[in-house]
C-alpha positions as CSV (number, residue, x, y, z in Angstrom):
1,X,-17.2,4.5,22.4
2,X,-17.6,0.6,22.2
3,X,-15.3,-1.5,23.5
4,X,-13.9,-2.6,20.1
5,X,-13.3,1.0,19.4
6,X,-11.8,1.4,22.8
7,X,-8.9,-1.5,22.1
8,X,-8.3,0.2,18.9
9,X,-7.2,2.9,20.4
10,X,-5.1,1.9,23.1
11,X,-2.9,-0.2,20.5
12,X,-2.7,2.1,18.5
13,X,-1.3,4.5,21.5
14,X,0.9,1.6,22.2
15,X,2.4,1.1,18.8
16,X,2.7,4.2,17.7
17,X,4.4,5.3,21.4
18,X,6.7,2.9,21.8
19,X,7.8,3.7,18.2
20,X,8.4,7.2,19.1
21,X,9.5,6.0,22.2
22,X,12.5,4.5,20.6
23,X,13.0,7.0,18.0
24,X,13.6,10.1,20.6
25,X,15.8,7.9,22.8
26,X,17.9,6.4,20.0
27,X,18.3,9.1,17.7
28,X,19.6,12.9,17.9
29,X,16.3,14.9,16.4
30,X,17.8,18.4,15.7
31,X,20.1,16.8,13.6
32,X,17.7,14.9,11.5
33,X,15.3,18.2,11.2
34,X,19.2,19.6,9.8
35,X,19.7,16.9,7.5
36,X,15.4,17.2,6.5
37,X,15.6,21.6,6.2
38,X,19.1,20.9,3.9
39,X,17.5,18.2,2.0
40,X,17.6,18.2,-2.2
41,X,14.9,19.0,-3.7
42,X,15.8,17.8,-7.0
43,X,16.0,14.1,-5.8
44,X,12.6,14.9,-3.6
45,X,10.5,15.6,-6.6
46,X,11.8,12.8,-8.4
47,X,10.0,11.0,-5.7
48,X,7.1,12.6,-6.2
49,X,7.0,12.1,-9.5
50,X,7.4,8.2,-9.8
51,X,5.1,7.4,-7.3
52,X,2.5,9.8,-9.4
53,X,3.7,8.3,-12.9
54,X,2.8,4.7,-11.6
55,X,-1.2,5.5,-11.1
56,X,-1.9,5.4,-14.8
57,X,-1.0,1.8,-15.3
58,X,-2.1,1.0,-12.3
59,X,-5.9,2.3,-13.0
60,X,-5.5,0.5,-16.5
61,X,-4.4,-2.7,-14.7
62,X,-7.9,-2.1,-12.7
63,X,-9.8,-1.2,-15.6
64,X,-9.0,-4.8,-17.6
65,X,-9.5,-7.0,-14.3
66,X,-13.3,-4.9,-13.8
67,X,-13.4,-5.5,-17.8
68,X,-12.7,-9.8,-17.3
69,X,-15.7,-9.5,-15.0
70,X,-18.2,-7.3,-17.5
71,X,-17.6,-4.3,-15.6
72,X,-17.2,-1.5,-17.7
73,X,-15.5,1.7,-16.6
74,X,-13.4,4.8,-18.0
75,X,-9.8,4.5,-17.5
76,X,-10.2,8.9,-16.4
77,X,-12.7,7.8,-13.7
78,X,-10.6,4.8,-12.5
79,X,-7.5,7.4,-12.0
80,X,-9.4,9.3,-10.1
81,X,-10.4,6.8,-7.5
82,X,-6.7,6.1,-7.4
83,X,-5.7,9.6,-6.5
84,X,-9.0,9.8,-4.1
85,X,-7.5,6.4,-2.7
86,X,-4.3,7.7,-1.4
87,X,-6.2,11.0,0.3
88,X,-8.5,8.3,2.4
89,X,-5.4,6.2,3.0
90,X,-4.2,9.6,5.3
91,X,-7.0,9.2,7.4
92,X,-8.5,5.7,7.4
93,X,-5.9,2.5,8.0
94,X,-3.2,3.2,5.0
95,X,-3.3,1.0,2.0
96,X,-6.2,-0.9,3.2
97,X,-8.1,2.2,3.8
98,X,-7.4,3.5,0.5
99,X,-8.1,-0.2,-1.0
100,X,-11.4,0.4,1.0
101,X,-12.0,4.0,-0.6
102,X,-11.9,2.3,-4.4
103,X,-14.6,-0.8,-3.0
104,X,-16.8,1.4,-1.9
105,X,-16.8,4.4,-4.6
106,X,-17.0,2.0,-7.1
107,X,-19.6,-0.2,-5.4
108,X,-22.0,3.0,-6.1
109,X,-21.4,3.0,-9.1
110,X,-22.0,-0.5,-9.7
111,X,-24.9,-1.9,-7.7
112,X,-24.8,-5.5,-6.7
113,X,-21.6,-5.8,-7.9
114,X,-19.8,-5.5,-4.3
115,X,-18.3,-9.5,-3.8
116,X,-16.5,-9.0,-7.7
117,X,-15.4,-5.5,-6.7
118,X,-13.9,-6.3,-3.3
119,X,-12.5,-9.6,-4.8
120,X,-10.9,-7.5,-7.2
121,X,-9.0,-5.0,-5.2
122,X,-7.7,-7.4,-3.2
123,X,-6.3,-9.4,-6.4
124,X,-4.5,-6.0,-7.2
125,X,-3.3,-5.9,-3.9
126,X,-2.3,-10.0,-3.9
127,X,-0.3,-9.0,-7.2
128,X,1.4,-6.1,-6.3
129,X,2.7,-8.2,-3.3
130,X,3.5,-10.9,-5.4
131,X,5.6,-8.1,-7.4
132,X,7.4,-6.5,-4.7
133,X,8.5,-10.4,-3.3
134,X,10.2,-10.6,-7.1
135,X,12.0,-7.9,-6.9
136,X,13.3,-8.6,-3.3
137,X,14.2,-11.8,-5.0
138,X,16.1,-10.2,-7.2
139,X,17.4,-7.6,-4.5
140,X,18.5,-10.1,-2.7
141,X,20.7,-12.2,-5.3
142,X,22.5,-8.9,-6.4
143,X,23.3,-8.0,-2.5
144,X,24.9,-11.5,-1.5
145,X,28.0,-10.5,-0.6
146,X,27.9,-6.9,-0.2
147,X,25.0,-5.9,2.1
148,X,24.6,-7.6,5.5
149,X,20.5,-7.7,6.2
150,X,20.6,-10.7,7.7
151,X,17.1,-11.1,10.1
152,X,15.1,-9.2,7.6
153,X,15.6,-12.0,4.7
154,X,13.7,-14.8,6.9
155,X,11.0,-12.4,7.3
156,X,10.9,-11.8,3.8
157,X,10.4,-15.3,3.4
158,X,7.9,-16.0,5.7
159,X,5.8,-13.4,3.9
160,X,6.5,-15.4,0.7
161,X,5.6,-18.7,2.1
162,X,2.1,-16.8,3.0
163,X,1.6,-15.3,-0.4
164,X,2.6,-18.9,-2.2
165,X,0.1,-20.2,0.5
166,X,-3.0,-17.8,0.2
167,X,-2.3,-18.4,-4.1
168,X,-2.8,-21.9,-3.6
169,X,-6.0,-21.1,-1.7
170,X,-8.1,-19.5,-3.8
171,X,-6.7,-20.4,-6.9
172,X,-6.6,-24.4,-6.8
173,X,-9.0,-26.7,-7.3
174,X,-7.8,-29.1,-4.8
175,X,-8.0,-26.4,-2.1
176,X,-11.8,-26.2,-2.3
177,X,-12.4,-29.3,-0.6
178,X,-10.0,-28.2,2.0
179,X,-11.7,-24.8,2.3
180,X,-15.6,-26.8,2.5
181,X,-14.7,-28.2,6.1
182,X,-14.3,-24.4,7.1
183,X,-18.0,-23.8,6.1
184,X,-20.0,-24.7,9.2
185,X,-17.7,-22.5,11.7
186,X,-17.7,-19.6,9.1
187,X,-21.9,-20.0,9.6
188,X,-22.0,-19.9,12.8
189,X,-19.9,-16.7,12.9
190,X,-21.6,-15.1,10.1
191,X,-19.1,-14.8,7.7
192,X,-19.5,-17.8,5.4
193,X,-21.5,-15.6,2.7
194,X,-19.5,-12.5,2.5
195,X,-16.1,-14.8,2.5
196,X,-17.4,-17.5,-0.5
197,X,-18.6,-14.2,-2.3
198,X,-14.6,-13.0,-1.8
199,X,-13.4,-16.6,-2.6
200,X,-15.6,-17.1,-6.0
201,X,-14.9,-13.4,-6.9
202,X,-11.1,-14.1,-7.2
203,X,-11.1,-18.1,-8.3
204,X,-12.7,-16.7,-11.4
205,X,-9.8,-15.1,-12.2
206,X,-7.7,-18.8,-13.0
207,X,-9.7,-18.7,-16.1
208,X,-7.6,-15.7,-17.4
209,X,-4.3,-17.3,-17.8
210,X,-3.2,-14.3,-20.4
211,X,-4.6,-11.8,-18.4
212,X,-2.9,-12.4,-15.3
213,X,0.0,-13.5,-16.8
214,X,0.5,-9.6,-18.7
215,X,-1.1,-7.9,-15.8
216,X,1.5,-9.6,-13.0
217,X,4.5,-8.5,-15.7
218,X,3.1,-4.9,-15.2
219,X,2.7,-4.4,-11.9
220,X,6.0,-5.7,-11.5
221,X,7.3,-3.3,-14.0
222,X,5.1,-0.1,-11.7
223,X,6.2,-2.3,-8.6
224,X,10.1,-1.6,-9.5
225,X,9.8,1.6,-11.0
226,X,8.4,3.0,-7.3
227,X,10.7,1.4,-5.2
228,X,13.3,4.0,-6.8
229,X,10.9,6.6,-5.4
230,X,12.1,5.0,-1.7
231,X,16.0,4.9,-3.0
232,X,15.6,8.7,-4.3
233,X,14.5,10.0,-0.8
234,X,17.3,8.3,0.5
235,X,19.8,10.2,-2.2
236,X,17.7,13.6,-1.0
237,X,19.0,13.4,2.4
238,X,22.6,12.2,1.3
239,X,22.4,8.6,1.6
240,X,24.8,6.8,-0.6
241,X,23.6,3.9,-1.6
242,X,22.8,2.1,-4.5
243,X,18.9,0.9,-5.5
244,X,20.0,-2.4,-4.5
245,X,19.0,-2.6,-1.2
246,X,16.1,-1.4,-1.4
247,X,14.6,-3.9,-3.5
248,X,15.1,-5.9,-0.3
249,X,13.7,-3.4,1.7
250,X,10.5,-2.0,-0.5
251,X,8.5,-5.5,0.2
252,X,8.9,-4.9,4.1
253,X,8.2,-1.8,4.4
254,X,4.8,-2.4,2.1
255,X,4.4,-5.0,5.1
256,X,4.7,-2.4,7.7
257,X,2.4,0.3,6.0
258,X,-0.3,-2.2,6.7
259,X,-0.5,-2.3,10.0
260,X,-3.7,-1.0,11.0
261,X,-2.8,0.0,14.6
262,X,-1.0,3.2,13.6
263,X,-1.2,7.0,13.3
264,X,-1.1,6.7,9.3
265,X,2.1,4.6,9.9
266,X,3.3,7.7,11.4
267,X,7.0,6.2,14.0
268,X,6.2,3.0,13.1
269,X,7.9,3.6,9.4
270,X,10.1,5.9,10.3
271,X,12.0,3.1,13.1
272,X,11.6,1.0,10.5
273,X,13.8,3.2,8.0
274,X,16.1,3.2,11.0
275,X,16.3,-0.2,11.8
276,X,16.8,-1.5,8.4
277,X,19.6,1.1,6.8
278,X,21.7,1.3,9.8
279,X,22.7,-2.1,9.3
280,X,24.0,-1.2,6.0
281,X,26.0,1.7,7.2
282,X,23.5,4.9,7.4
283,X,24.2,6.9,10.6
284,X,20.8,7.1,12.2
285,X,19.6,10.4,11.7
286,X,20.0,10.1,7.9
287,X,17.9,7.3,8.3
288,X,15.2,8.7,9.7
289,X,15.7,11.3,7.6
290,X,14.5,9.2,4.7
291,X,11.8,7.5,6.4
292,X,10.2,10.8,7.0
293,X,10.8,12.3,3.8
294,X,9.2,9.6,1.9
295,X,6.2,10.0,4.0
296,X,6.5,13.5,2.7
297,X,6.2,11.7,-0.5
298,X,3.1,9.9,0.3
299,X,1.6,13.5,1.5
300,X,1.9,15.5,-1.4
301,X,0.9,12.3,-3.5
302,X,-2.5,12.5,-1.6
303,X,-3.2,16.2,-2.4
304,X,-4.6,15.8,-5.6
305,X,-7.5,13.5,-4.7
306,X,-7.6,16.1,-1.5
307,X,-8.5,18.7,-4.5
308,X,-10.3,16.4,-6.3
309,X,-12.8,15.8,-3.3
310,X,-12.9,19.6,-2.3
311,X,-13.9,20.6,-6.4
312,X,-16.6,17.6,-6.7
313,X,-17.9,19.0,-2.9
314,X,-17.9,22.5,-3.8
315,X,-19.8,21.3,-7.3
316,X,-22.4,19.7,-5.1
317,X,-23.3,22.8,-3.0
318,X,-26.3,24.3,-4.5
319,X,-26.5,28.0,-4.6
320,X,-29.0,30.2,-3.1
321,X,-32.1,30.4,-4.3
322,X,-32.8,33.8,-6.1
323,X,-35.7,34.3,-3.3
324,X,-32.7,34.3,-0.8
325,X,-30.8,36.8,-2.4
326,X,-34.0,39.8,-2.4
């Protein structure tokens, strides 16, 4: 094992153990697993079924940005990569492992084509973080005065500083002459070519005022529809609250499914949960409750590209050859 590999690893032990850590010294666990075994399942599948309903626009959304850069592919195909997404997002990193699953399946299909793909997928993911920061926005304005969340707001902010920041970047003219002093140390450490082919892949995109404009006003539309899924895992395991609040909490906890040192985000999101709704009033063990159950959510939301992967496998087995079978 390298010694990259080897780091890796031990933060990941770190993170992930010190989030358990804190989770089995704060929080009774037999009465979450109560408050989990007695949960609704009416509310649960409602879950589900958001966070499945929001892949179709989501693939179209893909399909017209490939589409502004003469990439042509069917809107069945591109659904599929999303479903197949959110299986490799189990096993590799999260959501950049599943943003890394959609580069590289549809970098075979498209040869040459890997600096506009990549460029894309990232502009899905800048937009959908753009989204989530507007509806925290707006989460935000309707909780003043009733919901106390206090250190979580100027982190919310700082994240929106960064996005405002990285949209100058690439999407400004000015900022090129900025970025050009950066070009000699990017050389030397090999990464000038793969990061101008990034940068040039998603400046294009200032040319399609329309475009962006209609696709930003539907992710935000998916982008609030799934944060329900978050509020209706709450309801499942009886917390009372209203969607509010979690349209201040959706955009961090996209933040924290990114970290990359994590078992699948597995205690890190779940003392998150905890950390976040006990300050509005949720006894801990409901809110842990939630956490889990909406990585529940996530789970069953990966099992149809897990089929989808085990029927295309099973399709590529060839079968014995009729010699074999005398």
């Amino acid at each position: 094992m390298t010694r990259k590999a080897l780091v890796r690893v031990a933060l990941t032990l770190i993170v992930t153990g010190g989030c358990l850590a804190y989770i089995l010294w704060q929080l009774n666990v037999s009465r979450t697993a109560h408050i989990l075994v007695h949960s609704n399942l009416g509310w649960f599948a409602g879950a589900v079924v958001v966070m499945l309903a929001g892949v179709p626009p989501m693939a179209y959304r893909w399909q017209k940005l490939l589409a502004a850069r003469g990439v042509r592919e069917r809107l069945g195909w591109l659904i599929r990569a999303y479903l197949v997404s959110y299986t490799a997002g189990q096993v590799l990193p999260t959501a950049v492992g599943g943003d890394a699953s959609r580069v590289y399946e549809s970098a075979r299909r498209h040869a040459g084509r890997l600096g506009d793909l990549t460029a894309i997928v990232l502009l899905e993911r800048a937009l959908g973080g753009v989204a989530t920061l507007v509806l925290a926005a707006v989460g935000f304005a309707l909780a003043i005065g009733q919901y106390d969340v206090g250190a979580y707001l100027w982190v919310e902010g700082a994240f929106v500083v960064g996005t405002l920041v990285l949209g100058i970047m690439f999407f400004s003219r000015r900022a090129r002459g900025l970025l050009r002093r950066f070009v000699p140390l990017l050389s030397r450490l090999r990464l000038e070519r793969p990061l101008r082919a990034l940068y040039e892949g998603v400046h294009v995109f200032r040319r399609h005022v329309r475009l962006m404009i209609w696709i930003s006003l539907l992710t935000l539309g998916v982008q609030a529809v799934r944060v329900l899924a978050i509020w209706m895992a709450g309801r499942s395991v009886g917390v009372d609250l209203s969607p509010r609040p979690y349209y201040v909490m959706g955009p961090l906890l996209f933040l924290v499914i990114l970290v990359p040192f994590t078992i699948n985000g597995l205690a890190v999101r779940e003392a998150f949960f905890v950390s976040f709704l006990t300050q509005l009033g949720v006894d801990k063990e409901s809110a842990l409750a939630t956490g889990f159950l909406f990585f529940v959510v996530t789970i069953v939301l990966a099992l149809p590209g897990a089929v989808i992967l085990a029927v295309e496998n099973l399709r590529r087995v060839p079968g014995p050859r009729p010699s074999e079978l005398r």
